[in-house]
C-alpha positions in Angstrom: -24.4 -3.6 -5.6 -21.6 -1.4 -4.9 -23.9 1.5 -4.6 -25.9 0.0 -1.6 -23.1 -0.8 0.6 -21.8 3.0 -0.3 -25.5 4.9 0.3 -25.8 2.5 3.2 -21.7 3.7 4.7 -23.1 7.2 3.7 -26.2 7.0 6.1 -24.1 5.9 9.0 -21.4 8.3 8.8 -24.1 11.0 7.6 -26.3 10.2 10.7 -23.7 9.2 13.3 -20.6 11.0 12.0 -20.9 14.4 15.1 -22.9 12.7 17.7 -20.3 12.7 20.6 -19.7 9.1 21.6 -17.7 6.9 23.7 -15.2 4.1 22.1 -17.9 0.9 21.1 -18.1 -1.9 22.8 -16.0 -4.8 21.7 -18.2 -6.5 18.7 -21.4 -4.1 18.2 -22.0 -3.7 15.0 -24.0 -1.0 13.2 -25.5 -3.4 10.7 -25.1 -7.1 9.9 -27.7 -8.1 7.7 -29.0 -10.4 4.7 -30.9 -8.7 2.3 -34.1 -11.1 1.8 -34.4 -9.9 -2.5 -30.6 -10.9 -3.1 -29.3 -12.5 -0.6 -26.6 -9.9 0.0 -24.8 -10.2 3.4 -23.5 -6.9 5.4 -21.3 -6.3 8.3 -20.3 -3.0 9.5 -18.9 -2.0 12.7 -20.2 0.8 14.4 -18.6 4.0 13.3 -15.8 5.4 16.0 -13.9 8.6 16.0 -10.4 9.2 15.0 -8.1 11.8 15.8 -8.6 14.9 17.6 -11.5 17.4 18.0 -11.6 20.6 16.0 -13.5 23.3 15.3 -15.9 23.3 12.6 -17.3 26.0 10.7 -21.1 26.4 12.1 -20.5 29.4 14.2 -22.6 29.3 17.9 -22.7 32.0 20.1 -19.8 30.3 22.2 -17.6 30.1 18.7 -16.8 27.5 16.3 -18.5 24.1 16.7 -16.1 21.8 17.9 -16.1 18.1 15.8 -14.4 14.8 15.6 -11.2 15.0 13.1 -12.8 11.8 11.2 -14.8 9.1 12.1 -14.1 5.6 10.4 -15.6 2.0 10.2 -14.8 -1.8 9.0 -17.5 -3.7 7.0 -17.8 -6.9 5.0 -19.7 -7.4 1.8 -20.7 -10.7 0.5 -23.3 -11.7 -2.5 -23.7 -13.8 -5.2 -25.3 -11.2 -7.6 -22.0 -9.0 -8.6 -19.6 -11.6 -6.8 -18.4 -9.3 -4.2 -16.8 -10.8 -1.3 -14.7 -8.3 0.0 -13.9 -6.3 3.2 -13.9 -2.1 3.3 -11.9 0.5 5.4 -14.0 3.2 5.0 -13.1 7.1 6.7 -15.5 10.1 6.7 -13.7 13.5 7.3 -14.5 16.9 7.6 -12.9 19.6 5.0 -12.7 23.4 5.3 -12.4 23.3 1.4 -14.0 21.5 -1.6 -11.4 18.9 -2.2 -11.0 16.3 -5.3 -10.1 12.7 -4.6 -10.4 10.6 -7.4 -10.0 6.6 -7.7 -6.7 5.2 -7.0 -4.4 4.3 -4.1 -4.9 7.8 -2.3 -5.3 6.4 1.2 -2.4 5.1 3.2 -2.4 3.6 6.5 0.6 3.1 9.1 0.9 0.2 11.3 3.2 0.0 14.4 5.6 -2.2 12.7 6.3 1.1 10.7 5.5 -0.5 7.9 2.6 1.4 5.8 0.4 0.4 3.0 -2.1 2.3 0.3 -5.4 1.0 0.0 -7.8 1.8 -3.7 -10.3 4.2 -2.7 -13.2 5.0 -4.9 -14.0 8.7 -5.8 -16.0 11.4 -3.9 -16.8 14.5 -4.0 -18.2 15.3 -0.7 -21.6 15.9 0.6 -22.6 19.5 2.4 -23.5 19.1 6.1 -25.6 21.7 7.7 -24.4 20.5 11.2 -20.9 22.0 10.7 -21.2 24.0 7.3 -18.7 22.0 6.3 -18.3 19.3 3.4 -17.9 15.5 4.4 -16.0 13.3 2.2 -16.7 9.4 2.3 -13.0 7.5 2.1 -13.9 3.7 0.6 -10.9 1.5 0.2 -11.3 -2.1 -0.5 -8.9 -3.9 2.3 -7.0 -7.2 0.4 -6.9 -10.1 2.3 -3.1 -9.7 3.4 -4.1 -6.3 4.6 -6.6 -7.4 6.9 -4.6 -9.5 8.7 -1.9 -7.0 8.9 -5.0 -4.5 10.2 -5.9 -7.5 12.4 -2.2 -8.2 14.3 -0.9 -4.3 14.2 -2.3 -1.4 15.5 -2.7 1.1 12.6 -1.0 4.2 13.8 -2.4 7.1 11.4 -4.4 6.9 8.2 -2.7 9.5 4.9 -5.7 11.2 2.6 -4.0 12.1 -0.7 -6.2 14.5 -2.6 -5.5 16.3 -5.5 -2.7 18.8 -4.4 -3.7 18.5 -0.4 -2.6 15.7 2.3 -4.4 14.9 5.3 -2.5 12.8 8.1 -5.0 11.4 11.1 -3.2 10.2 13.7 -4.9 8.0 16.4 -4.5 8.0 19.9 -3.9 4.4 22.1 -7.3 3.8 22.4 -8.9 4.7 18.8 -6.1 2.0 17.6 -7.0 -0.3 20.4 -10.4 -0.3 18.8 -10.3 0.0 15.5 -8.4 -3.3 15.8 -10.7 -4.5 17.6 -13.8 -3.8 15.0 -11.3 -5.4 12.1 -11.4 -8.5 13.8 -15.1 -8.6 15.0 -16.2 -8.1 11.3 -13.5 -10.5 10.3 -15.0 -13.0 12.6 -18.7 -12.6 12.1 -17.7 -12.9 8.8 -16.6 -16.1 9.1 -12.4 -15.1 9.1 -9.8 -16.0 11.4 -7.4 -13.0 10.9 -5.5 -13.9 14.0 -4.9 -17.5 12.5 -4.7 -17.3 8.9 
């Protein structure tokens, strides 16, 4: 079970993750389904940038392609098969280098309250993109409950990738925390959540 909600976060960011595009919408959601063999429910926002641009390493005649720093979305998994009923944070970035990042609490994220909390991440090892010659590594972290409304009241200021002997900070502007936010909540919400009234 944890597998389709993975291949299905790897499509979007895979598909979507260097299409230039605007901030979403409040509430558009790249999937929200029931699965009719199963009855597996997903929510996922749309996938939105993060960070700044910079260059990749597919080469064009006018120099390096230039790319989004990360791209992240918020989902919600639900099914009575495995009993999963949780909520995801999950981050696709761009790395010059092959990088390790094994299971643990290897992603942190800062709120505005300057507080900042680790999330459990599964393991990846990156998939080759063609687009930027560059490998793209899938960040999973299941969010708790106390998290999301912490991710639902603050603005998350930056997002910390731990791999093995490498950080990577992201740091979002105004209006990627604006909506990122925004997309906790929406998910929240078609999930059937109140995070703004616990």
């Amino acid at each position: 079970m944890m597998k389709k909600i993975f291949s299905y976060l790897l499509l979007i960011g895979t598909l979507g993750f260097l299409l230039p595009q605007a901030l979403q919408a409040q509430c558009e959601f790249a999937a929200d389904t029931i699965d009719p063999f199963d009855s597996t429910r997903l929510i996922i926002s749309k996938p939105m940038p993060i960070g700044l641009l910079i260059p990749s390493l597919y080469e064009t005649v006018d120099g390096p392609k230039i790319i989004e720093e990360a791209e992240v979305a918020f989902s919600f998994m639900e099914g009575d098969v495995d009993n999963i009923n949780s909520f995801f944070l999950t981050i696709a970035t761009p790395e010059y280098d092959f990088q390790k990042i094994e299971a643990g609490r290897n992603v942190i994220i800062a709120f505005e309250d300057t507080s900042a909390v680790q999330l459990l991440n599964y393991p990846d090892r990156g998939v080759f993109s063609k687009e930027t010659n560059m490998r793209i590594y899938q960040h999973t972290c299941i969010v708790p409950i106390d998290v999301l409304y912490r991710m639902a009241g603050y603005d998350i200021l930056g997002i910390r990738i731990r791999y093995e002997g490498k950080k990577r900070t992201i740091m979002l502007n105004e209006a990627q925390q604006k909506a990122l936010r925004q997309a906790v909540i929406c998910a929240s919400e078609a999930a059937g959540f109140s995070p703004l009234n616990p």
